[in-house]
C-alpha positions as CSV (number, residue, x, y, z in Angstrom):
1,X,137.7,105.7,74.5
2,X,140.5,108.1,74.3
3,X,143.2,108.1,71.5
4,X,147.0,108.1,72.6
5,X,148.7,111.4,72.8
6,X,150.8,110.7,69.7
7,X,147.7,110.0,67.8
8,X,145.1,112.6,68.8
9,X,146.9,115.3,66.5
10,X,145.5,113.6,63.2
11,X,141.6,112.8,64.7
12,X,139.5,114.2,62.1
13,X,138.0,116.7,64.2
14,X,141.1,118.6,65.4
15,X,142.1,121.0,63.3
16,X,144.9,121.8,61.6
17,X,147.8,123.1,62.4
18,X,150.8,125.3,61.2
19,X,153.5,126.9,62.2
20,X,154.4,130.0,60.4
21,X,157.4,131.1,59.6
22,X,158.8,134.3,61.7
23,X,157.8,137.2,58.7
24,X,154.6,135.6,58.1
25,X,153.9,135.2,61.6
26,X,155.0,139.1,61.9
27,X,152.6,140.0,58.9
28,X,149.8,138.7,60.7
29,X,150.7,140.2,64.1
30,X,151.0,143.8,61.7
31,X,147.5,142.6,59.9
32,X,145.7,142.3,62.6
33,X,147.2,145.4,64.8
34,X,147.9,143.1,67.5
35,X,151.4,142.1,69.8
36,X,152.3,138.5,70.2
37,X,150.7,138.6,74.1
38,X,147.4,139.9,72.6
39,X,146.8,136.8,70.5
40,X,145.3,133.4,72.3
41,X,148.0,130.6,73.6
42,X,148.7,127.3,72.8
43,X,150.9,124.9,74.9
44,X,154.4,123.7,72.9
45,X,153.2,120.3,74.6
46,X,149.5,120.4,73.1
47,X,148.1,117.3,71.9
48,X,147.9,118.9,68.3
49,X,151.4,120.1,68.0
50,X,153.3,117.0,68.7
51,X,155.9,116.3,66.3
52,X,155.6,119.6,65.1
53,X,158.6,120.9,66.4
54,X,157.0,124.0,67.6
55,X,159.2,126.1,70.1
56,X,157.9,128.8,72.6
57,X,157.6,132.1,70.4
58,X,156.1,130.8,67.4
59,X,152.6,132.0,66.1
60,X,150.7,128.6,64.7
61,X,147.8,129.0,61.9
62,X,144.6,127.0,62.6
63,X,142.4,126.4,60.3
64,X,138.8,124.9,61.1
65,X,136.7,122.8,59.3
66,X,134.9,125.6,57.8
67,X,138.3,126.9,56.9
68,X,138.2,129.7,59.6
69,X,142.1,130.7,60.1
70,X,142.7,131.6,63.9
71,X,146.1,132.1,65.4
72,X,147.8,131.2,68.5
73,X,151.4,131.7,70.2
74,X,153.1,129.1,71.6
75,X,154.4,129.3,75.0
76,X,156.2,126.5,77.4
């Protein structure tokens, strides 16, 4: 059984997610000696970014169950 779009963003096994603001998001990029096209991408429609508000350009935290903090950029 699959959970409607609006919901699957809270299911206990997806992980959460954050947008950053634009410094923070710029500290990590400088943390991690990366650009924003190294870092994986996650779709502004994504299942686990609705409601967010995210926008195309924006890095997002995720942080796992084991509280493992990857980062993604948001692209259309």
């Amino acid at each position: 059984m699959s959970l409607p779009e609006r919901e699957a963003h809270s299911h206990e096994l997806v992980p959460q997610h954050k947008l950053l603001p634009k410094d923070e998001g710029e500290k990590i990029l400088a943390e991690f000696r990366v650009s924003r096209l190294q870092i994986p991408k996650i779709k502004v429609k994504d299942a686990a970014l609705i409601g967010s508000g995210a926008k195309a350009g924006q890095i997002v935290e995720v942080t796992r169950l084991d509280d493992s903090k990857h980062y993604r950029l948001v692209i259309e």
